[in-house]
N, C-alpha and C positions, 0 to 999 in steps of 0.2 A: 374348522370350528364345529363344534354342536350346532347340529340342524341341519348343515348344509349338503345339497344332494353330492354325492360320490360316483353315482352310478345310475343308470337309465335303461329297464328292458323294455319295447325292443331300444337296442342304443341308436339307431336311426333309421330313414325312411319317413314314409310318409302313412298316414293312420288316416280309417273313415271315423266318421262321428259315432261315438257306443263303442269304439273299441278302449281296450286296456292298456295302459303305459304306467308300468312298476318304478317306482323311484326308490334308490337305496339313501339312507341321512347318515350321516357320520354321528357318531357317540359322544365325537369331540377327542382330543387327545389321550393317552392311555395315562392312567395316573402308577406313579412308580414310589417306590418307601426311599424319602432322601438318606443313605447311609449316616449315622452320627460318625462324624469323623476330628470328635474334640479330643485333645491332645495327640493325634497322630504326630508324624512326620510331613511336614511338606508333601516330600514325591511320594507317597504311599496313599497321602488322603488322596490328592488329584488324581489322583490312577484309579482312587476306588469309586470317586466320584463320577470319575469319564466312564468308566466300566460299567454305571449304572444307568448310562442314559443322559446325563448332566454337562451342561458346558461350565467350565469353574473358569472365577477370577478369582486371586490371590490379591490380597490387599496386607501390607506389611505396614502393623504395629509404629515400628518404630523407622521406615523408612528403606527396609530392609530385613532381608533376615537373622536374625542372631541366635536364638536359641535354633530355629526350623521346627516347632510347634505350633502345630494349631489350636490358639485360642478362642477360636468361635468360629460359628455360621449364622448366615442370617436363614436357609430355608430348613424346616425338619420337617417329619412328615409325610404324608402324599402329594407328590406333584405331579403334574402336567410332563410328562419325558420331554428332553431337552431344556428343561428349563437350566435361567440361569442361576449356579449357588456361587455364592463368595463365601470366600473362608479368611479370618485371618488370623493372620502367623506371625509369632513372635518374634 
């Protein structure tokens, strides 16, 4: 997460009073452009989705697939990498 130390110079030992110890913080996740992947195919959005960083859940319209287009996503945008997107399909 943002803020939190990563890194510590020196990274260990023991320090007198007055001296120096460097702390590195993290920026927080790297944020990534969610590909729009409406009306793909099925196996082409997930691929282009995984390809970018993203864990995908497919959630099926009708219980299943029937046409295998994608009707919607819920993330667009910049995201946090690994985030998760659902997509669903027709």
């Amino acid at each position: 997460p943002a803020g939190a130390v990563v890194g510590q110079s020196p990274s260990g030992g023991q320090l007198t009073r007055g001296e120096t110890v460097t702390l590195t913080l993290s920026l927080g996740p790297r944020l990534v452009e969610v590909p729009n992947v409406f009306s793909q195919r099925e196996e082409a959005a997930v691929a282009e989705l995984e390809a970018a960083g993203f864990v995908v859940v497919v959630d099926y319209t009708f219980g299943g697939s029937v046409l295998g287009l994608v009707a919607g996503q819920d993330l667009t945008g910049e995201q946090p990498e690994g985030s998760t997107v659902t997509i669903t399909v027709t």
